[in-house]
C-alpha positions in Angstrom: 152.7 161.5 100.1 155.3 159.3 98.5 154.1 156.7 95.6 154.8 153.6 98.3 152.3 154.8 100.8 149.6 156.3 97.6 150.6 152.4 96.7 149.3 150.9 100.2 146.7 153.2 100.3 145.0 151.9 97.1 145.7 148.2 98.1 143.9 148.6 101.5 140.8 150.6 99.8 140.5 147.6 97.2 141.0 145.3 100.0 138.1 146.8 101.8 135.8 147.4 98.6 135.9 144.0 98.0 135.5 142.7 101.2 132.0 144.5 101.4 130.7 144.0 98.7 131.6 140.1 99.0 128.4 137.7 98.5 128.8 137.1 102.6 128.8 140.4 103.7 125.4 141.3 101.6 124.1 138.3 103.1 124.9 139.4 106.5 124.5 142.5 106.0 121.1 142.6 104.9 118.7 145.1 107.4 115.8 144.5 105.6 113.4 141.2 107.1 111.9 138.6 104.9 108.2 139.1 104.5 105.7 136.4 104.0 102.6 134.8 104.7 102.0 130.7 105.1 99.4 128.9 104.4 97.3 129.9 107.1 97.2 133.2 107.1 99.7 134.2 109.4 102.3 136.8 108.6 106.4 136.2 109.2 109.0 138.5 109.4 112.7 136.6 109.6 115.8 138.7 109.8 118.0 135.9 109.7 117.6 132.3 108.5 116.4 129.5 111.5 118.9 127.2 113.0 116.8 124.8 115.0 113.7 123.9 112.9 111.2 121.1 113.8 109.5 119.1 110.4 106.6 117.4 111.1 105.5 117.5 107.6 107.7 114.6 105.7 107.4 116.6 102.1 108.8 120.1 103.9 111.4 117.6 105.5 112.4 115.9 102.8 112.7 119.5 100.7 114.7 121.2 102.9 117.3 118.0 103.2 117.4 118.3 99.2 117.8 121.9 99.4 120.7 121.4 101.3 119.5 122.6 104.6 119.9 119.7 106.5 121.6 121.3 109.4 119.2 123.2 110.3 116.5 119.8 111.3 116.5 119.2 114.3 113.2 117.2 114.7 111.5 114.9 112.2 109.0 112.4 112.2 109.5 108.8 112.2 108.5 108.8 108.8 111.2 110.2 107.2 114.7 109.3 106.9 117.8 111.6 107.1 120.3 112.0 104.2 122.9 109.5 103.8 126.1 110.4 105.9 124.5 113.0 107.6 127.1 114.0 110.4 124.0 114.0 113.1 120.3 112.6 112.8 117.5 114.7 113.7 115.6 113.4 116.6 112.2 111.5 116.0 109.6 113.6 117.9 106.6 110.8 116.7 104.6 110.4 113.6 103.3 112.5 111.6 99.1 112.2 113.3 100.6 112.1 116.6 103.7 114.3 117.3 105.0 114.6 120.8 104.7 118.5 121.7 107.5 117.7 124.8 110.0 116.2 122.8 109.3 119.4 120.2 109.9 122.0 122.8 112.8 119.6 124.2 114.2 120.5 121.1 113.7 124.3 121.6 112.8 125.1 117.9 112.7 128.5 116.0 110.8 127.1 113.7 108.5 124.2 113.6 106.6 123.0 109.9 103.2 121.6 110.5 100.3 120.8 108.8 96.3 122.0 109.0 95.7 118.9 110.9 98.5 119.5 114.0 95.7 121.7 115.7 96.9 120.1 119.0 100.7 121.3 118.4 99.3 124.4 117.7 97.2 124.7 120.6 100.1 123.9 122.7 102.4 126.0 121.0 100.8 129.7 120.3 102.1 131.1 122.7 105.4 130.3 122.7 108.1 132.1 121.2 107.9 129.2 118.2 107.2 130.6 115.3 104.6 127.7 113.7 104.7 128.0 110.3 102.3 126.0 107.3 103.2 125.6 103.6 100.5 123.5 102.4 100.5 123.0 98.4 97.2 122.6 97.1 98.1 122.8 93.4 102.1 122.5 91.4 101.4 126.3 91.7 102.0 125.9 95.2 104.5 123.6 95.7 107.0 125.7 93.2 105.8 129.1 95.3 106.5 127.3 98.5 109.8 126.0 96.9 111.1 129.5 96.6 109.9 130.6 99.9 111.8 127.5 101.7 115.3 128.6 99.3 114.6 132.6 100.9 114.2 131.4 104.3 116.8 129.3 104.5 119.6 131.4 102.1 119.8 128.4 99.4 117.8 130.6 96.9 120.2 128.8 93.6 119.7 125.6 95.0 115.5 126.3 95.2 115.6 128.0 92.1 117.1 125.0 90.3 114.6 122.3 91.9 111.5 124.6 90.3 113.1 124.7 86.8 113.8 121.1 86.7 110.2 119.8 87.9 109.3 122.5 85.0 111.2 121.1 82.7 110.2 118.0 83.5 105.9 118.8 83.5 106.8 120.7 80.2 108.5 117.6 78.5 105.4 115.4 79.5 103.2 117.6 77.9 105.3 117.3 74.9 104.6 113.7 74.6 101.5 113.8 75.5 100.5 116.1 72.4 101.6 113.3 70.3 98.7 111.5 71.8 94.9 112.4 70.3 92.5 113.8 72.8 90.1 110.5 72.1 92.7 108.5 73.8 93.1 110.5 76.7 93.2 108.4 79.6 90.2 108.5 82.5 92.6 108.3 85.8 91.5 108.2 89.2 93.8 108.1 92.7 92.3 105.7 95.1 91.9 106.5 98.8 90.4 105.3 101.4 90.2 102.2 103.9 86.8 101.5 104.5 85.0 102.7 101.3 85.9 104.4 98.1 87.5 107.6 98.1 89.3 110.1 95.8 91.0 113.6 96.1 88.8 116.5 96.1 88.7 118.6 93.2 91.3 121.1 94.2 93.9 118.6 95.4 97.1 118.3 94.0 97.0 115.1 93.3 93.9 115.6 90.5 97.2 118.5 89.2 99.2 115.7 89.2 96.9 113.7 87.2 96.6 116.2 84.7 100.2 116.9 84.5 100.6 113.8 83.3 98.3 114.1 80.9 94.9 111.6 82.4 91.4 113.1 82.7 90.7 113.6 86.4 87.5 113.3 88.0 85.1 116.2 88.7 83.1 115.5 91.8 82.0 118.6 92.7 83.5 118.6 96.2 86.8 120.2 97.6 89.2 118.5 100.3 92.1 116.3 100.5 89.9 113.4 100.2 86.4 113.3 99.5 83.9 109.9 99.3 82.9 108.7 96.0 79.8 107.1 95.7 79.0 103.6 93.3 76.7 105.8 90.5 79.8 108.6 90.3 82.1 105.6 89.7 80.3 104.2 87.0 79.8 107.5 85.9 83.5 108.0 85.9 84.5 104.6 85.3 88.1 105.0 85.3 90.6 103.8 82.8 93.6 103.9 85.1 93.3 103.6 88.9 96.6 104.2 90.9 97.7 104.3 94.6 100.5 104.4 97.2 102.1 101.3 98.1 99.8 101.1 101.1 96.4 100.9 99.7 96.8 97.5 98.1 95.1 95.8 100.6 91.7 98.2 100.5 91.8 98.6 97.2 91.7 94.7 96.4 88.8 94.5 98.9 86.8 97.4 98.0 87.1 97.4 93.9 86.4 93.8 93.9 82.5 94.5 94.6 79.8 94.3 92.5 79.5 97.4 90.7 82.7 98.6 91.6 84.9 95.9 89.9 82.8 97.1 85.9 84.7 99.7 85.8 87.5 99.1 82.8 90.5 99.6 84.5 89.4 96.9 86.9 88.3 94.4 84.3 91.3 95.4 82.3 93.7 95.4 85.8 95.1 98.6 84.8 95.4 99.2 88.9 98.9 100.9 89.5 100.8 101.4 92.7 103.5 103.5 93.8 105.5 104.9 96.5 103.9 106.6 99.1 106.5 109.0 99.0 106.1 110.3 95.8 101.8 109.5 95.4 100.5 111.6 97.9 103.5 114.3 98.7 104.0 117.4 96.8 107.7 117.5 97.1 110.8 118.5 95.3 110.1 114.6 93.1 106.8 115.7 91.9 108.7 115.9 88.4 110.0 112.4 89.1 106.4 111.5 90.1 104.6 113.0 86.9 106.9 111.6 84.5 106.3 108.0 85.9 102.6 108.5 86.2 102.5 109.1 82.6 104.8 106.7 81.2 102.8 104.0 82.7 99.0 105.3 81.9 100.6 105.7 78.3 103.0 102.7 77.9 102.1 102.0 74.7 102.0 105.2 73.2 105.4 106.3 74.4 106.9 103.2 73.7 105.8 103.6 70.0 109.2 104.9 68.3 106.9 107.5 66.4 106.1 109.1 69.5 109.7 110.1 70.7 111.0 113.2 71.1 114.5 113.2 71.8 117.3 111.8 69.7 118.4 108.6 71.9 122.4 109.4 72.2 124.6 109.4 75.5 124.9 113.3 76.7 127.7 113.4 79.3 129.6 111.3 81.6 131.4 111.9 85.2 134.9 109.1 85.9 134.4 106.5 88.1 138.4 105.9 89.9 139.5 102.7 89.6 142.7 102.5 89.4 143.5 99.1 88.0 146.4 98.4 85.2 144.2 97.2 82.6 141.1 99.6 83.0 141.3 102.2 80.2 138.5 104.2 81.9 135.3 104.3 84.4 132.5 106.5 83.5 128.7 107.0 84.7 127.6 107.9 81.1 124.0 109.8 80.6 122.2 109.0 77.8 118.5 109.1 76.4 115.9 106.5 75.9 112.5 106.0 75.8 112.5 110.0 75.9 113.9 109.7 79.5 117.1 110.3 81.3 119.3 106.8 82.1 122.7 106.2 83.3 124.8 103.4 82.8 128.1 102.5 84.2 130.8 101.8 81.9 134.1 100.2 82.4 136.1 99.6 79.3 139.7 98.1 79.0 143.0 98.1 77.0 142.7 94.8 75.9 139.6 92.0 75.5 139.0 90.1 78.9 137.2 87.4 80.1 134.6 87.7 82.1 132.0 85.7 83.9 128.4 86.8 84.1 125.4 85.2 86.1 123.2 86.9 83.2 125.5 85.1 80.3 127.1 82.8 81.7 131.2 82.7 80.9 132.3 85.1 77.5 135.7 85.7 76.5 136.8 88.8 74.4 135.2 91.6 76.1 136.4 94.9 76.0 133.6 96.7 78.3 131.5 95.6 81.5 129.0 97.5 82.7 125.6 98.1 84.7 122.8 100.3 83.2 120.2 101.8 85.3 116.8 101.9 84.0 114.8 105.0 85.7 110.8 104.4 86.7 109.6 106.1 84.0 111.1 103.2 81.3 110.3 100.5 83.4 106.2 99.7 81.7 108.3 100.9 78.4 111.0 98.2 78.2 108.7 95.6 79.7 107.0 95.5 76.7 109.7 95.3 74.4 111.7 92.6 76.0 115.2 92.2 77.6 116.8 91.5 74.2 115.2 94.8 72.7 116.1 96.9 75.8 120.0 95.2 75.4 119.8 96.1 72.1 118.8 99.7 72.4 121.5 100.3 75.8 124.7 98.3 73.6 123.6 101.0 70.2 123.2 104.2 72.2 126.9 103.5 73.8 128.5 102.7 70.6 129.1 99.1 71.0 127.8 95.7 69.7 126.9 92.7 72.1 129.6 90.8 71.1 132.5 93.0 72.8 130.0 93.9 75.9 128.7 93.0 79.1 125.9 94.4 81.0 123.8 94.1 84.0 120.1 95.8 84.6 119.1 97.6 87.5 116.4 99.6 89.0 118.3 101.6 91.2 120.1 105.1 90.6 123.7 105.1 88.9 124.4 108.4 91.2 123.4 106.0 94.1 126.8 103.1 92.7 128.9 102.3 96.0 132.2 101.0 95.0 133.5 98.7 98.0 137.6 97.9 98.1 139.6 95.5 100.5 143.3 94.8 100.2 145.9 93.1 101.7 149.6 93.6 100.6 149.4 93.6 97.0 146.3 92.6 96.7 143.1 94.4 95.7 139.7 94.2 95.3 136.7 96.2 94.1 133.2 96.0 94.3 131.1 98.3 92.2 127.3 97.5 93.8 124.4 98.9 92.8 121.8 97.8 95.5 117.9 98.4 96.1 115.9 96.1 98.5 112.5 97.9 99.0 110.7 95.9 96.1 111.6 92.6 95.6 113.8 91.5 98.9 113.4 87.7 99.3 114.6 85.0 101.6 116.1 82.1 99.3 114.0 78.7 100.2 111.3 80.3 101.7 109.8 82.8 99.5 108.1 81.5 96.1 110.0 82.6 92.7 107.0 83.6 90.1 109.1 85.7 87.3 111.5 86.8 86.0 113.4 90.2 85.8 116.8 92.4 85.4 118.7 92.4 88.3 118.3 94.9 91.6 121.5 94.0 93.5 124.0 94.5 91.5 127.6 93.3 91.0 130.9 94.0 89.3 133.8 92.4 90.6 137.4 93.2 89.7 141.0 92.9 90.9 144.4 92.9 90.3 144.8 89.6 90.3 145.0 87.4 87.2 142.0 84.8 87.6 141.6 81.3 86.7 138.1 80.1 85.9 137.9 78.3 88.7 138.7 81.3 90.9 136.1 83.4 88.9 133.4 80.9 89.8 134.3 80.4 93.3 134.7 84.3 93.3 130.6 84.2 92.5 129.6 82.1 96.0 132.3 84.4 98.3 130.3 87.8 97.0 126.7 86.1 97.6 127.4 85.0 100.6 129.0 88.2 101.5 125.6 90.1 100.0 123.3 88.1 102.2 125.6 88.9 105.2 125.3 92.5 104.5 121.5 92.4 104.1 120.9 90.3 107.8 123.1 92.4 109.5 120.7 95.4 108.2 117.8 93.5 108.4 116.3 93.9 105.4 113.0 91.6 105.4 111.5 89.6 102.9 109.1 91.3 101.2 106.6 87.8 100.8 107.2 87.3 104.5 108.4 90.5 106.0 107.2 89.4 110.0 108.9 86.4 109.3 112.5 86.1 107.7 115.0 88.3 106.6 115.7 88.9 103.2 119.2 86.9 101.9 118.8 89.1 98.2 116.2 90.5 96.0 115.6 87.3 93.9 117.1 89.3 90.9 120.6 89.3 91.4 123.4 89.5 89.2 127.4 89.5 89.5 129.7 90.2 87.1 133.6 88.8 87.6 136.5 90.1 85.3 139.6 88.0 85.4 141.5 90.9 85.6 145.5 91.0 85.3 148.6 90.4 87.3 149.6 87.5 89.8 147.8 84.6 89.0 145.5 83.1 91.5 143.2 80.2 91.3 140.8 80.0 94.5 138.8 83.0 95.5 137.1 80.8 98.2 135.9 82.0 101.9 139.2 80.3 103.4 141.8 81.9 100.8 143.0 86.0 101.4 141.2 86.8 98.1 138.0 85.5 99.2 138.1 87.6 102.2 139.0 90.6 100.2 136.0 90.0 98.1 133.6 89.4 101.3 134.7 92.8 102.2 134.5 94.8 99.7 131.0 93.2 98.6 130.1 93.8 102.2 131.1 97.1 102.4 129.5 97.7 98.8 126.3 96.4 99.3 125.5 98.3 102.7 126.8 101.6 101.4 124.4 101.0 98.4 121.4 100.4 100.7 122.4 103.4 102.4 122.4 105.9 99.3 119.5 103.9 97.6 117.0 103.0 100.5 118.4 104.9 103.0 118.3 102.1 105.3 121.5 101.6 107.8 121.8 99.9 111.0 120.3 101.7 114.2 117.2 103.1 112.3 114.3 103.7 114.5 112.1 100.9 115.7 109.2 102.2 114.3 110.6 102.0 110.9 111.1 98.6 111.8 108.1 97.8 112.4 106.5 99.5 109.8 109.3 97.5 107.2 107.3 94.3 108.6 104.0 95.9 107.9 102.8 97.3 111.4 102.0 100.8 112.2 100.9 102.3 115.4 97.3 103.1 113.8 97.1 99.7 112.8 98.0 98.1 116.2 95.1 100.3 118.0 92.8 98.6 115.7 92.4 96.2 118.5 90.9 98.7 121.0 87.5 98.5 122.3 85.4 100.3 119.8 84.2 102.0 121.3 87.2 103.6 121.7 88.3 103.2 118.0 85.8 105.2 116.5 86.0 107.9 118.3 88.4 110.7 116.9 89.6 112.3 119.5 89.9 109.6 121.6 92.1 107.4 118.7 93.9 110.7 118.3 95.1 110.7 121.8 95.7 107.0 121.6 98.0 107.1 118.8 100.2 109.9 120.5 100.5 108.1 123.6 101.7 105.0 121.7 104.1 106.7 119.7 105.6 108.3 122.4 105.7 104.9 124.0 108.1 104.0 121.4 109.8 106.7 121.3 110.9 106.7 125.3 114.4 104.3 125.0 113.4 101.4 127.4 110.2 100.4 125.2 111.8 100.9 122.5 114.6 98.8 123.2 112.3 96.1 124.3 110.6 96.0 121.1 114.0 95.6 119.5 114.9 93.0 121.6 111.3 91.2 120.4 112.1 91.8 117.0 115.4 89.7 117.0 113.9 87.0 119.3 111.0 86.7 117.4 113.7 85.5 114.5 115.3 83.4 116.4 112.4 81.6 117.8 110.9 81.1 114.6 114.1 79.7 113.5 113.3 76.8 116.7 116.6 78.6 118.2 115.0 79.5 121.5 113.3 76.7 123.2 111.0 78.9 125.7 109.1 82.3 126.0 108.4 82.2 130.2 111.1 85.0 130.8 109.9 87.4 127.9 106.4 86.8 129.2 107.3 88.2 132.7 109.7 91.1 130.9 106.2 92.0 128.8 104.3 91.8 131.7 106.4 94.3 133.8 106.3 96.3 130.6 102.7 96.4 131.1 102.6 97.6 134.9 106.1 100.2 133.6 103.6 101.7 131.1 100.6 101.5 132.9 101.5 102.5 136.6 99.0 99.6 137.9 99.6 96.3 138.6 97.7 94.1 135.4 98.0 90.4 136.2 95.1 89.5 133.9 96.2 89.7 129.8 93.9 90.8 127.1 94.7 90.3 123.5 94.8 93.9 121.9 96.4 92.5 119.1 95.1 89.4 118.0 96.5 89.1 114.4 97.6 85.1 114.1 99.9 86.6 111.4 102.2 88.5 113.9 104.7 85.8 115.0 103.7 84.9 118.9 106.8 86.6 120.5 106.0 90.3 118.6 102.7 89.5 119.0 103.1 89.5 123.0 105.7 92.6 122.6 102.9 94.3 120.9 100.3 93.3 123.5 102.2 94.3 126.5 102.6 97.8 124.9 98.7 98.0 124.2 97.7 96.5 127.5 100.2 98.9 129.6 98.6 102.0 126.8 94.9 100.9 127.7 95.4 101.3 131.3 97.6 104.1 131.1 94.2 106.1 129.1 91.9 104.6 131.8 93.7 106.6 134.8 94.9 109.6 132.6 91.7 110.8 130.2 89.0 112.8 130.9 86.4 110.5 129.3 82.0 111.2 129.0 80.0 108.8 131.8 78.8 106.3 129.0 82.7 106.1 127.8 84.1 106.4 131.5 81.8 103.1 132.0 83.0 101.2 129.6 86.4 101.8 130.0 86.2 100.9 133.7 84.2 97.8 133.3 87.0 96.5 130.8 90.0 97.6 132.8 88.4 95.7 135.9 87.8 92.9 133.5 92.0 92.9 133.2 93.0 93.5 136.8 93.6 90.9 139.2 
C-alpha cells in the first residue's frame, strides 16, 4: 500500500473516530432510557427528550423557559408570560384552577406538567398516550432534585446544573450573614394566606424552608398541607415579628389582621407587614435564591445594613461593553460590583473629555467625565432606604473609582441585563436612548394619581447624540423623550397603578432623564417639530417598549386575561357574584371557573372584552357620548354564550368600582356563563331548583 493511500486511510479513521465520539452522537446515540419517578408515584421511562409539552404549573413553566427549553412549550397558562423575543408564544390553554382539557389535547402534547390539584385533567387524560407528569417541591430539597430532573429530560443538564449551584450559593451566603446575627434576635416570621380567615403554610411547606433559609423562625402548628388555618390563641402564641405576602393578599390581610386580637401581634403594631411578588412568594422556582436573599435583607434591614455585618469587600468585579459608537465616548460598560453584600450593576459611560450634561435628578452640571444608571437589586432596597440617597450616591461614586464632582448617575429598580438601548437616524444624524424601564410598581397617570413620596427613578433615561447641543436644545430634548415615554406606555397600556380600571399610566412618578450635549454639528432645538426631536421620540420609543419587554415582559397583544388581571379582575373574583349557593360549592365554582376561562379564551369573547377595555377609556375620558349599541353587542353576547334567548339582565357583577362599560362587558359574560351552567350541569334537585327559579327570574 503506498504512503498516500496509508495517508487517507488514517485521515478517514480519525475522521470517523471523532465523528462518534462527538458530544451529538453520544447524545443520540444513547440506547439506554431515562428513569424516574414524579411526584406522584408514577414511574417514566423517556428515550428521547419531549417536543410538545403542556405547563400548567407556572413555576415548571417558568423553569424550563430559564433552562432554555422554551421550544419545547407548547401550552401555558394565562398566568405566565413567554420569554422576551420568543420566535412563537405558547398557546394559553386557561388558568392555572381551570385548564381547558380540549385546547390541551388540541395541542397533542407528549408531555403535560400538572399539579395534585388538576385531578380533572388527569381524569380526562389517563388514558391517553400523554404522559402526565408531577414535580411538586415540597422543601429546597425538592426544587434542586426536580431542577436536575427537568435539565435530564430535557438535555440542558449544564444549564440545570448551574441554576442549583447558584440558588446554593446564594442560601449559603445568607446563612453567612445571618451568623453574624445572635440567635436572641432571630426574627419570628409568618407567610400570610388566606381570604376569609387567617391562614399559614403547613409545616412541611416550602415556604416555612424558605423562611428558614433566610434565616426567620417559622411557625410549628402541628399540621401538614399547603395551607393550613391558624387559629387567634396559636397567633398570639406565635405572635409574629415579621408577617409577609404576595402582592395579592393586601386586601385580606388589611381586613383580617386589623381585628381585635389579631392586630397585638408586634409586627402588626410595629407594621412590619411585607409584600412581594406573587411570583417569587409562593413558587419554588429557579428565583427561590433571588427570593431568599430578599426575604432576609428585609426581616434584617438593620442588621445587614450595619457595616460590621458585611461580608464581602464592596469593589466592582467585572464588566461586559455596551456599543455605542459615538466620537467622544471612551467606553460603555455594565460594570458588576458589590454592596450591601449583594450583587449590583451599574451602567457606565465615560468620555474623552469633560461634558455637559443635563440631569432631572441635578439639574444642569458642567465638567462631567461619566454618566451613568446604577441598578439597585431587591435585596438593597430596605438597606439603602435607611441610609439615604446621598449615602447610597456616595457608596455607588467610591466603589466605581470616581468622586461626585466628575459624575452623573441615575437610580433604578430594574435589572442592568434588562438596559434597551433605542437608536433613530436620519443622514448624519444619530440618536441613542439607553432606557432602563419597570412599570409593575409605581406606574402613574400625571394629574390624576396623588404624589405621596419620594424615590430613585424606575424609567430610566440617558440620551446622547452626535450632535453638538445648546442648552436650549438639551432642555427641549427633556419634553420630546417624556412625551415619547408616555406614548410608549399608552400604546402598551400600562395602567395606573392608583387607578388601574381607570387610566393608563403616562410614567412611573419616578422618572429620570439624563441629556449629554454630545459633539459635532451644532444644533439648538430638539423640539417635536425639528428632525432631532423625532429622532429622539424614536429612539425613546423604541427604548422604552423594548425595556418593558425584557423587564415586565409586557408587549402589545398579551392575552386579555392578563389585562384584566393588570386592572385587578380575575375570573375567580368575577364569579363572586354568583348565586351562593352556587359559590360555595366546590365543585360547582370549579366548573364555573373553567367555563369562564375558556369563555375568554374562545377569540370572539375575547375580542369583545378588548374592545370593552378600550371603550371603557374612552368613555371615561367623555369621548363617547352613548352606550345603546354596546348594550345590544353585550346582550347578543349573552344569548352567543348562553344558547337561549335572555332579554331580562341580572347584575353578576355589581362592583361600582368597575367603570359601567367593563362592568356591562363583564355582566354579559357572567349572564351568557349562568345560563350556559343551567342547560349544561348535572346539578342535585335542591340546587337544580334554585338554579331554575333564578334563570326563569332572567328570561323574558
Amino acid at each position: 500500500m503506498s504512503l498516500v493511500k496509508k495517508t487517507w486511510i488514517l485521515k478517514i479513521f480519525t475522521l470517523l473516530l471523532v465523528w462518534a465520539l462527538s458530544p451529538a452522537t453520544i447524545t443520540f446515540a444513547r440506547s439506554q432510557a431515562l428513569q424516574f419517578t414524579d411526584s406522584s408515584g408514577t414511574g417514566f421511562a423517556l428515550s428521547k427528550p419531549p417536543e410538545r409539552v403542556v405547563s400548567l404549573v407556572p413555576g415548571i413553566t417558568r423553569t424550563l423557559f430559564a433552562l432554555g427549553a422554551e421550544s419545547a412549550v407548547k401550552g401555558m397558562t394565562w398566568h405566565d408570560t413567554p420569554p422576551p423575543h420568543m420566535d412563537s408564544s405558547p398557546a394559553i390553554v386557561g388558568g392555572f384552577l381551570g385548564p381547558s382539557v380540549e385546547k390541551i389535547q388540541a395541542l397533542k402534547p407528549d408531555v403535560v406538567f400538572l399539579s395534585s390539584l388538576h385531578t380533572h385533567v388527569r381524569e380526562q387524560l389517563e388514558e391517553s398516550p400523554v404522559l402526565l407528569m408531577e414535580l411538586q417541591s415540597d422543601s429546597l430539597e425538592d426544587l434542586h432534585r426536580h431542577i436536575s430532573l427537568l435539565g435530564q429530560i430535557f438535555q440542558q443538564e449544564a444549564n440545570a446544573a448551574r441554576m442549583n449551584e447558584r440558588i446554593r450559593d446564594q442560601i449559603e451566603f445568607i446563612a453567612q450573614k445571618v451568623e453574624k446575627i445572635p440567635e436572641n434576635e432571630r426574627q419570628r416570621v409568618i407567610r400570610f394566606m388566606g381570604r376569609d380567615r387567617v391562614k399559614a403554610p403547613g409545616d412541611d411547606s416550602f415556604q416555612n424552608g424558605f423562611i428558614r433559609a433566610a434565616g426567620g423562625i417559622a411557625p410549628q402548628l402541628g399540621r401538614n398541607g399547603a395551607m393550613v388555618p391558624v387559629s387567634l390563641e396559636e397567633w398570639k402564641d406565635f405572635n409574629p415579628q415579621v408577617i409577609y405576602g404576595c402582592d395579592g393578599d393586601q386586601e385580606a390581610a388589611e381586613a383580617l389582621l386589623n381585628r381585635p386580637g389579631w392586630k397585638e401581634a408586634e409586627a402588626v403594631r410595629e407594621g412590619r407587614i411585607l409584600f412581594f411578588p406573587g411570583a417569587l412568594a409562593c413558587q419554588a422556582s429557579h428565583h427561590t435564591g433571588d427570593f431568599i436573599s430578599w426575604l432576609s435583607a428585609s426581616i434584617y434591614a438593620e442588621a445587614f445594613s450595619e457595616p460590621s455585618n458585611l461580608v464581602l469587600e464592596e469593589k466592582t468585579t467585572g464588566s461586559r461593553d455596551i456599543p455605542l459608537p459615538l466620537d467622544y465616548v471612551r467606553s460603555a460598560r455594565v460594570v458588576e460590583s458589590n454592596l450591601y453584600d449583594f450583587p449590583n450593576k451599574t451602567l457606565v459611560v465615560r468620555f474623552h473629555e469633560p461634558m455637559r450634561i443635563l440631569s432631572t435628578m441635578e439639574g444642569q452640571r458642567e465638567g462631567i467625565t461619566a454618566v451613568g444608571n446604577h441598578g439597585y437589586p431587591p435585596p438593597c432596597w430596605s438597606l439603602g432606604h435607611r441610609e439615604g440617597l446621598e449615602a447610597i450616591l456616595e457608596r455607588i461614586f467610591r466603589v466605581h473609582g470616581k468622586s461626585r464632582e466628575e459624575g452623573s448617575i441615575l437610580l433604578t429598580g430594574a435589572n442592568m441585563d434588562n438596559l434597551a438601548i433605542g437608536e433613530a437616524q436620519f443622514k448624519d444624524m444619530t440618536v441613542y436612548a439607553l432606557v432602563t424601564a419597570g412599570v409593575e410598581g409605581n406606574a402613574i397617570r400625571s394629574a390624576h394619581d396623588e404624589g405621596r413620596f419620594y424615590e430613585p427613578g424606575t424609567i430610566n433615561m440617558i440620551l446622547m447624540t452626535n450632535m453638538a447641543l445648546s442648552p436650549r436644545a438639551m432642555s427641549r430634548a427633556v419634553i420630546s423623550a417624556t412625551e415619547a415615554k408616555s406614548a410608549a406606555l399608552q400604546d402598551l397600556d400600562i395602567r395606573s397603578r392608583g387607578a388601574p380600571l381607570l387610566w393608563q399610566a403616562t410614567g412611573t412618578g419616578t422618572d429620570e432623564i439624563i441629556v449629554v450635549e454630545g459633539r459635532g454639528t451644532p444644533v439648538d432645538s430638539a423640539g417635536g417639530h425639528s428632525k432631532l426631536g423625532e429622532l429622539i421620540g424614536r429612539a425613546v420609543y423604541e427604548g422604552v417598549q423594548e425595556g418593558v419587554l425584557l423587564q415586565n415582559s409586557l408587549q402589545t397583544g398579551r392575552h386579555v386575561l392578563a389585562r384584566l388581571k393588570e386592572r385587578g379582575i380575575t375570573p375567580s373574583g368575577m364569579l363572586e357574584g354568583f348565586p351562593e349557593w352556587v359559590h360555595e360549592e366546590t365543585e360547582h365554582k370549579g366548573q364555573a371557573l373553567q367555563m369562564l376561562e375558556a369563555i375568554l379564551l374562545e377569540p370572539p369573547y375575547a375580542a369583545f372584552v378588548e374592545s370593552a377595555l378600550a371603550l371603557s377609556d374612552a368613555w371615561e375620558r367623555n369621548q363617547v357620548g352613548d352606550l345603546e349599541a354596546f348594550g345590544l353587542w353585550a346582550r347578543s353576547i349573552v344569548q352567543d354564550i348562553s344558547g337561549v334567548h335572555v332579554f331580562q339582565w341580572k347584575e353578576l357583577e355589581k362592583s361600582e368600582d368597575i367603570p359601567i362599560v367593563l362592568r356591562m362587558s363583564l355582566n354579559a359574560l357572567l349572564n351568557g356563563l349562568f345560563h350556559k351552567m343551567s342547560r349544561e350541569i348535572p346539578f342535585g334537585p335542591e340546587e337544580g331548583e334554585n338554579m331554575k327559579s333564578t334563570a326563569e327570574a332572567m328570561a323574558p
